[in-house]
C-alpha positions as CSV (number, residue, x, y, z in Angstrom):
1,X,-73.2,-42.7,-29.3
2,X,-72.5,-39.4,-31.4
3,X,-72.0,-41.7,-34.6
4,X,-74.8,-43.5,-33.9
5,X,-77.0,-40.6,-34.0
6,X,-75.8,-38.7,-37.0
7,X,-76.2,-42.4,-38.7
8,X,-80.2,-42.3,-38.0
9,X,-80.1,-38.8,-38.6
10,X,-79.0,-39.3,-42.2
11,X,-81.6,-42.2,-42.5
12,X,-84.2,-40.4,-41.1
13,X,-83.8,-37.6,-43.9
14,X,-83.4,-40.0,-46.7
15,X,-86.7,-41.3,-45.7
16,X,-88.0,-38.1,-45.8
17,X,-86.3,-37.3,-48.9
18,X,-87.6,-40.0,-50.0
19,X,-91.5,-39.5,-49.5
20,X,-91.5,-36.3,-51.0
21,X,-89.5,-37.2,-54.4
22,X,-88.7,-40.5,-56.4
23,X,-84.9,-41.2,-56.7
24,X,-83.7,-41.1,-60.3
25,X,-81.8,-43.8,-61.7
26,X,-78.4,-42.3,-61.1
27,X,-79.1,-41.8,-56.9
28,X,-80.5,-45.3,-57.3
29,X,-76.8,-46.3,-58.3
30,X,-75.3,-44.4,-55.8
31,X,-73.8,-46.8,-53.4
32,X,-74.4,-46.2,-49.8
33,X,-71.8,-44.6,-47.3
34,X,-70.9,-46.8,-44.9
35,X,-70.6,-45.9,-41.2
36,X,-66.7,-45.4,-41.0
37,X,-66.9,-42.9,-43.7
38,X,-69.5,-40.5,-42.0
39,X,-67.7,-36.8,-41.7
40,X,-67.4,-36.4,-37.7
41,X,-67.2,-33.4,-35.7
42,X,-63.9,-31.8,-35.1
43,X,-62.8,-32.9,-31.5
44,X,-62.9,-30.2,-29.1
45,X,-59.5,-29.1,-27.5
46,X,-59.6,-29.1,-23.6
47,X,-58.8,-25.9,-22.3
48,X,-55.3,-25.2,-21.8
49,X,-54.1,-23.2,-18.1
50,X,-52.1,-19.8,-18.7
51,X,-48.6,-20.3,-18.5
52,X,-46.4,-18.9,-15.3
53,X,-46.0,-15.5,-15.6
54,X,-41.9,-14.7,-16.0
55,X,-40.7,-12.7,-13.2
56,X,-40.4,-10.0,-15.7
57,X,-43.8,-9.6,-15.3
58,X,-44.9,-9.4,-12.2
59,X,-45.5,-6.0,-10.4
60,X,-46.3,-5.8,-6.8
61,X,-47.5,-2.7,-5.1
62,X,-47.2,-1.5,-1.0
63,X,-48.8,1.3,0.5
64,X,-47.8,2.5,3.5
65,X,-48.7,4.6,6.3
66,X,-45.9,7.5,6.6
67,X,-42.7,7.0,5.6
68,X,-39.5,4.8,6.5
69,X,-37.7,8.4,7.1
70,X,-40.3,9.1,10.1
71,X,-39.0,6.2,12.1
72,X,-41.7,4.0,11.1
73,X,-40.6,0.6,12.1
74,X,-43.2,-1.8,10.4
75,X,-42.7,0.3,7.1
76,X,-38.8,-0.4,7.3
77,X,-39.2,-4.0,7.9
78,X,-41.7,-4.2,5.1
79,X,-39.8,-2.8,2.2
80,X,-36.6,-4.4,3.4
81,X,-37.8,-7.7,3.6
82,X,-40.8,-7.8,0.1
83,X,-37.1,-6.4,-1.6
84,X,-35.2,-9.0,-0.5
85,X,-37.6,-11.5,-1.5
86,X,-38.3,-10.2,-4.9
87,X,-34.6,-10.6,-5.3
88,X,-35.0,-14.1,-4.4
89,X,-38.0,-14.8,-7.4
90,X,-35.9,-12.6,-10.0
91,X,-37.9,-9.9,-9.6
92,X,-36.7,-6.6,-10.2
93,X,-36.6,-3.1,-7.7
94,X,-38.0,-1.5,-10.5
95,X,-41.0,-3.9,-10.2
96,X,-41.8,-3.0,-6.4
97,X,-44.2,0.1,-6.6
98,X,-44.1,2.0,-3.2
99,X,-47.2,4.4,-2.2
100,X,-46.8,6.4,0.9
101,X,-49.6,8.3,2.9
102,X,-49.9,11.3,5.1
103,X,-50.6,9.8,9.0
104,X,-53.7,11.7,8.6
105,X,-54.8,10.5,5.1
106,X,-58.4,10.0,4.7
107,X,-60.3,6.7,3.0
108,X,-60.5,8.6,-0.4
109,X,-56.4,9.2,-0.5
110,X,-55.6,5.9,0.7
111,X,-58.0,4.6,-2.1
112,X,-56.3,6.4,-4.6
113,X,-52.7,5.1,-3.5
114,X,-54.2,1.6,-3.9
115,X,-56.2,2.0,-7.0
116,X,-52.8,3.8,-8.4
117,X,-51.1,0.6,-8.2
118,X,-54.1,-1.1,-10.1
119,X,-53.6,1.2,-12.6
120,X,-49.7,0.8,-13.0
121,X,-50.6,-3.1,-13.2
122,X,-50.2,-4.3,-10.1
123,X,-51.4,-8.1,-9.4
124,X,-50.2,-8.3,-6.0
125,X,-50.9,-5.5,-3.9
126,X,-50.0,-4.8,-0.1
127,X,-51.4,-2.8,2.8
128,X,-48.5,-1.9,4.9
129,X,-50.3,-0.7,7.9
130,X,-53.1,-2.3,10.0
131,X,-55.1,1.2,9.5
132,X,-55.9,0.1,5.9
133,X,-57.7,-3.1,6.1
134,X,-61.1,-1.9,6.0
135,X,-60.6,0.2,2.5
136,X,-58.4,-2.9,1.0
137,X,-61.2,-4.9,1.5
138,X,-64.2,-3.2,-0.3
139,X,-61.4,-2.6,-3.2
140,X,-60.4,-6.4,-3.4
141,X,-64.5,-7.1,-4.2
142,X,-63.8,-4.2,-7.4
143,X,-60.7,-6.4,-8.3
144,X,-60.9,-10.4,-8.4
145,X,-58.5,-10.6,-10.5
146,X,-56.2,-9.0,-8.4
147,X,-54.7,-10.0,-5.1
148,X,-54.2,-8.4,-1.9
149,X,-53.2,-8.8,1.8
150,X,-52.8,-6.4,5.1
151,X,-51.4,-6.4,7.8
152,X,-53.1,-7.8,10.4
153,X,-56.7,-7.3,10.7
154,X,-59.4,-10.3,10.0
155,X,-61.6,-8.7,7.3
156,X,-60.3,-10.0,4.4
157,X,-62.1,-12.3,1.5
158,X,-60.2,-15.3,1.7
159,X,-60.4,-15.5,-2.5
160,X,-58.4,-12.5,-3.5
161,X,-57.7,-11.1,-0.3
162,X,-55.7,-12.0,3.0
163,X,-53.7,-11.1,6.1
164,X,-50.7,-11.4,7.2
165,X,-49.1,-10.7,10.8
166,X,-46.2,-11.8,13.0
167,X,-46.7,-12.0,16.7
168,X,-44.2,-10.6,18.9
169,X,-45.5,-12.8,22.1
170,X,-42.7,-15.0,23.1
171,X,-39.8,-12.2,21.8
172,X,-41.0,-10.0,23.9
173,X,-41.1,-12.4,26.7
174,X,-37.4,-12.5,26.1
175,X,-37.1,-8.5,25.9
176,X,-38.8,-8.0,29.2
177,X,-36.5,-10.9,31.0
178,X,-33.5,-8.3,29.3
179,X,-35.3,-5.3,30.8
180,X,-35.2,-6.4,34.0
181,X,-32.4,-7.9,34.4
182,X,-30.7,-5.1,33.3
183,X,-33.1,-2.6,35.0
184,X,-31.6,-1.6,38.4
185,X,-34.6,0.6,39.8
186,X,-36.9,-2.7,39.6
187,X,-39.2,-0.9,37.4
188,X,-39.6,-0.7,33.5
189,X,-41.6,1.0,30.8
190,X,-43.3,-0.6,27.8
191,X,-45.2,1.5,25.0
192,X,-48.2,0.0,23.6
193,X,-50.0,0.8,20.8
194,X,-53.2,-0.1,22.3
195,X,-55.1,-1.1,25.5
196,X,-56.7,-4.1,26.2
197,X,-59.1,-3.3,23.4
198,X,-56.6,-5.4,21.1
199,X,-56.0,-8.9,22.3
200,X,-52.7,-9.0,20.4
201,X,-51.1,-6.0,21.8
202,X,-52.4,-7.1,25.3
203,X,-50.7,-10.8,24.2
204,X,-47.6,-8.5,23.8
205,X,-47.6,-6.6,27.0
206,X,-48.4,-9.7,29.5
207,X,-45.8,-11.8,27.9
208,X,-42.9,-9.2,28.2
209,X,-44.7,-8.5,31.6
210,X,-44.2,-12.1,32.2
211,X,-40.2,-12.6,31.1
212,X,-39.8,-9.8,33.5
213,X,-41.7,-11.3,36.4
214,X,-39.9,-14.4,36.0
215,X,-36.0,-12.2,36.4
216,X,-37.2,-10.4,38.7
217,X,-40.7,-11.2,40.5
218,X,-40.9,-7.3,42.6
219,X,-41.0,-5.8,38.8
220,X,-43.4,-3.5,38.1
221,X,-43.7,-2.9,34.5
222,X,-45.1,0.9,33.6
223,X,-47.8,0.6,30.0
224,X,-48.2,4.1,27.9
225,X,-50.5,3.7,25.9
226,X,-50.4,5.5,22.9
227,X,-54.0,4.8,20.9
228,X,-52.3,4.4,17.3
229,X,-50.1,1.9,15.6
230,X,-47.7,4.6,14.4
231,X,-48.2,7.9,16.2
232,X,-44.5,9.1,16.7
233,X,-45.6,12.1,19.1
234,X,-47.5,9.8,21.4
235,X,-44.4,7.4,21.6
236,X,-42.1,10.0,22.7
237,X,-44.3,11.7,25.0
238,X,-44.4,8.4,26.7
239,X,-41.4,7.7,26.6
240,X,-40.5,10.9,28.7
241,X,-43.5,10.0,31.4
242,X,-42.5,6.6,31.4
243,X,-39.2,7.9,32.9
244,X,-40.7,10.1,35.0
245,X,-42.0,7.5,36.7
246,X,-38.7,5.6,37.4
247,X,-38.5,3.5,34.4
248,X,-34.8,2.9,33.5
249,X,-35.2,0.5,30.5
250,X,-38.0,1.1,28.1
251,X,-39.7,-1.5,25.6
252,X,-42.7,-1.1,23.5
253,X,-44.8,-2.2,21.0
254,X,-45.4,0.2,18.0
255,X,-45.3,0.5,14.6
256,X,-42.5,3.8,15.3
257,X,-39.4,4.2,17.1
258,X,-39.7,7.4,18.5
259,X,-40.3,6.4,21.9
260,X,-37.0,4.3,22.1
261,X,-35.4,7.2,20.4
262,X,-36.3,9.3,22.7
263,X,-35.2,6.8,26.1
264,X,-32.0,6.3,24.4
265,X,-31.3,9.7,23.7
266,X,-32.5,10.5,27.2
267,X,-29.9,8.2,28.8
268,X,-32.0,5.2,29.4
269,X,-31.5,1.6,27.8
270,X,-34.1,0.4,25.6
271,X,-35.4,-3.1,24.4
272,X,-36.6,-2.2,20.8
273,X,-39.3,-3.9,18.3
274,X,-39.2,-4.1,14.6
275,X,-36.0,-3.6,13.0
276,X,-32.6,-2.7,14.8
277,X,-31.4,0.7,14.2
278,X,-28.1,1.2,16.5
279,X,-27.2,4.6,14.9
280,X,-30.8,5.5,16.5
281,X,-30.2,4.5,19.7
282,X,-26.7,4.8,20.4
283,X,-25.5,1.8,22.1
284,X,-28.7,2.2,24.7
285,X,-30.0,-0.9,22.9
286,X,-29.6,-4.2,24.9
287,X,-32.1,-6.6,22.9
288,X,-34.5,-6.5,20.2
289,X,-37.8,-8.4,18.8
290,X,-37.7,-8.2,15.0
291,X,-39.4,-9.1,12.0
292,X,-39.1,-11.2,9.6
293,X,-41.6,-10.9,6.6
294,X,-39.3,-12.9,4.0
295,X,-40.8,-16.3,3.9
296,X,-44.5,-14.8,3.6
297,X,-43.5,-12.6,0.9
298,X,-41.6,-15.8,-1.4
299,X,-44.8,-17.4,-0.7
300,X,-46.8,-14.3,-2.4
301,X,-44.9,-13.8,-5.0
302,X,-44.9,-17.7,-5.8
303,X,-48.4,-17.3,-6.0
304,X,-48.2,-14.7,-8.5
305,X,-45.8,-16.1,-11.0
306,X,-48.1,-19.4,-11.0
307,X,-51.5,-17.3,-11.2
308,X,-52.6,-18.6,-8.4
309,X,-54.9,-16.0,-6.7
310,X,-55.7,-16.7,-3.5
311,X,-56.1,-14.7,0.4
312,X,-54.8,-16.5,2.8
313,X,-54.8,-15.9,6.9
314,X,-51.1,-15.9,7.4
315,X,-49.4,-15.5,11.0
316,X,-45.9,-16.2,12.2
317,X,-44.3,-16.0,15.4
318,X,-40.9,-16.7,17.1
319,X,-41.8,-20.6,16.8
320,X,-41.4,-20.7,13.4
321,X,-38.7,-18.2,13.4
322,X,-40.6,-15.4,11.7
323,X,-40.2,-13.1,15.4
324,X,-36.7,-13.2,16.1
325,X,-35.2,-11.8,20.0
326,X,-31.6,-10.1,19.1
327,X,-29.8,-9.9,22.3
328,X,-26.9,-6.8,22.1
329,X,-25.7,-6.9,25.9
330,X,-23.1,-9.8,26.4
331,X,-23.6,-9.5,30.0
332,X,-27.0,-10.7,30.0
333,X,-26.2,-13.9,28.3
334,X,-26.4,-16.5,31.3
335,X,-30.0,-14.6,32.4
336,X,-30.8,-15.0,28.9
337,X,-30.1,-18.3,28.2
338,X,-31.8,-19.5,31.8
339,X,-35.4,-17.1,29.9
340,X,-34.9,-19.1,27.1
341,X,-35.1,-22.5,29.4
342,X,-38.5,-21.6,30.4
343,X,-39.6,-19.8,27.7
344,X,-39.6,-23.9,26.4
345,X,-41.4,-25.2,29.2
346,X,-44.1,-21.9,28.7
347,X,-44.5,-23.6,24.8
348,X,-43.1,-27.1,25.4
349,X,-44.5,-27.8,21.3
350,X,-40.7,-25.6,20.5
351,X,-38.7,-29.0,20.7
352,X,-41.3,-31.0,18.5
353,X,-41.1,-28.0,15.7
354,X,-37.6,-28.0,15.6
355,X,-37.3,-31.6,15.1
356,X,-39.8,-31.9,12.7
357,X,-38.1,-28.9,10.6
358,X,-34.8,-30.6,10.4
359,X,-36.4,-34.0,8.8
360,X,-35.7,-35.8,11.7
361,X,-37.5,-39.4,11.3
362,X,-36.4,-41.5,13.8
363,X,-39.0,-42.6,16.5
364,X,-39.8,-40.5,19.4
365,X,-37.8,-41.0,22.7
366,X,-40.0,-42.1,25.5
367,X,-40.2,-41.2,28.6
368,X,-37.7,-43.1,30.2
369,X,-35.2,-42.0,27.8
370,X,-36.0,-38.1,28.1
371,X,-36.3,-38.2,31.5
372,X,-33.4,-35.9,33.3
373,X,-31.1,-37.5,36.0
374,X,-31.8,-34.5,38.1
375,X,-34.8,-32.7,39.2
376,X,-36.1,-29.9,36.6
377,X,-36.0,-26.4,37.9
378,X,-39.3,-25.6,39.6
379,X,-41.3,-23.1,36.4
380,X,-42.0,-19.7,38.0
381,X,-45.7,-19.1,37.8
382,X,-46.8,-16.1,36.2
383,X,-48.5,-13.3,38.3
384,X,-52.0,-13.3,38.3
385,X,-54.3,-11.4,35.5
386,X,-56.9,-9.1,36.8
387,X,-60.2,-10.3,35.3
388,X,-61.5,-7.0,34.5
389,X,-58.2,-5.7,32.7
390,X,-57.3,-8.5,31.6
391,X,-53.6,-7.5,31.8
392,X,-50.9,-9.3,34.6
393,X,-51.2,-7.9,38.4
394,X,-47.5,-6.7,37.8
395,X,-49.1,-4.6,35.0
396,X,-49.4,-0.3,35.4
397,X,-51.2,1.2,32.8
398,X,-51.5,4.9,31.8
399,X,-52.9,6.7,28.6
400,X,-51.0,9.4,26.4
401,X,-52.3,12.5,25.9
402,X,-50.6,14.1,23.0
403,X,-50.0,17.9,24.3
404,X,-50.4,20.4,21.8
405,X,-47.0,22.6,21.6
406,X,-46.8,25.8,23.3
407,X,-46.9,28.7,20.8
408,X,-44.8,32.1,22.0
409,X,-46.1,35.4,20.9
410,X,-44.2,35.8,18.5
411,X,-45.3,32.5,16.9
412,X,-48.8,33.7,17.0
């Protein structure tokens, strides 16, 4: 069609030409130019997609609240496991830029941390504390060309900015069967960072509430709450009333370990969250729920090296292997192992995922096949949850108040 046009363009203008001026004898001889000789427009290259960035390249930024020496658990789990990762894509330590804030940083200087890795080039960028979300995200609208993701939280973009979140659930299920199966005064502590305010911490709470009713169905399992993720004199106040009350096995779920720091150090056995740290707790340790960030951060860095910018709504859980129960107390294998047996029946999908990760593609068995020669054991029903609380009847909950240190005369 193109040719076809500029052909009746050039008539068209010789018919002008000609209306407004004879030809003279030597444009008379000029022979005409036929259509496969017309001069045609240089084709137009399609644009072409950047190429992958090297690994060389790629700088990735984390800002945290406090720091790894303060016992922060979620900050030690984080670093660990983005390192580790990097590692993986051929990334350097030297590209990982770490920016760490004051527990009592404001917006501004927890803008500044983030905007400091903008500056230093940054194109993946990380909130390591669930505090941040709501500053990440009005930066993320400055910065489309850069990506970002927090921990936890919902208010993300979904262009250039995401979550990303593990849930403890079914490992703590496992860490309250442990507690009270080792507990011999029938009842056990468990610091949360929130109340009932925060379905995932409650999540957390009635399922370890739950792997201790089903050890031990007389449990009654003690809650501090201590109104932050990572408020390490809150944990270890609670930890000491938790004890007070006659809890001798203490759990939790924090971003700190103070609290289990402080039960260990005080003689009592702990069931711990986040990372393990026996030099911390001296042996007192019997299990642990742990992170594992590794297979989110691959993903993020993949997404990097192929400019791909996207925010996605990640979440993994001890399913998919991402929560991970460590038990440290030999004794407690056989109660363990029977936890485990019902922590199946409480998410019967476990088998199907399993298969289904090992490439299994043989046909389903049916029922006849799978069907056991003897009779199941009966599942133990979980205690009741109060409708206004929202937490399990075996559930006793009790607020922290940070006390403000006594100051001597002198002091003053």
């Amino acid at each position: 069609m193109k040719k076809r046009w500029i052909l009746l363009s050039l008539v068209f203008a010789l018919l002008i030409g000609g209306c407004a001026a004879p030809a003279s004898e030597t444009d008379s001889q000029t022979e005409p130019v036929s259509e496969t000789e017309q001069p045609t427009e240089a084709p137009t290259e399609a644009p072409t997609e950047a190429p992958d960035l090297l690994p060389a390249e790629v700088k990735v930024g984390m800002v945290f609240l406090g720091t790894e020496d303060e016992g922060n658990v979620l900050a030690q789990s984080l670093r660990r496991d983005l390192t580790e990762a990097a590692l993986l894509a051929g990334v350097g330590e030297d590209q990982l830029i770490w920016k760490y804030n004051d527990r009592e940083a404001d917006w501004t200087q927890i803008e500044e941390s983030i905007l400091a890795c903008v500056d230093e080039g940054c194109q993946l960028i990380f909130g390591g504390s669930r505090e941040y979300e709501a500053v990440i995200a009005a930066i993320a609208e400055e910065y489309p060309d850069v990506m970002f993701a927090c921990v936890g939280g919902s208010l993300m973009n979904g262009t250039n900015s995401g979550t990303f979140d593990i849930s403890l659930a079914a490992a703590q299920y496992l860490c309250g069967a442990a507690a009270a199966a080792a507990s011999s005064s029938g009842r056990i502590g468990f610091l949360a960072a929130k109340d009932n305010t925060d379905e995932e911490v409650t999540a957390g709470v009635n399922a370890f509430a739950y792997g201790a009713w089903s050890v031990n169905t007389d449990v009654i399992v003690d809650v501090g709450i201590t109104g932050r993720w990572y408020l390490p004199e809150a944990e270890e106040q609670g930890a000491g009333e938790l004890a007070a009350l006659g809890c001798d096995v203490i759990g939790g779920y924090t971003d700190g370990n103070a609290g289990a720091a402080r039960a260990a150090a005080d003689g009592h056995l702990v069931v711990a969250a986040g990372v393990e740290n026996e030099e911390i707790y001296g042996g007192r340790a019997i299990a642990y729920a742990l992170y594992d960030w590794t297979e989110y951060f691959s993903l993020k860095l993949s997404q990097v090296i192929g400019r791909d910018i996207t925010g996605e709504a990640w979440a993994g859980d001890y399913y998919g292997g991402e929560a991970v129960f460590a038990l440290r107390d030999s004794a407690l294998e056989e109660i363990l192992a029977q936890a485990a047996d019902r922590l199946q029946q409480w998410n019967p999908n476990i088998e199907v995922e399993e298969t289904e990760a090992e490439g299994q593609t043989e046909p389903a068995a049916t029922q006849e096949e799978t069907e056991p020669e003897t009779e199941p054991e009966e599942t133990i029903a979980p205690p009741e949850v109060d409708e206004e609380t929202g937490y399990l009847s075996n559930v006793r909950v009790h607020y922290i108040e940070v006390k403000e240190p006594e100051t001597t005369e002198a002091e003053e």
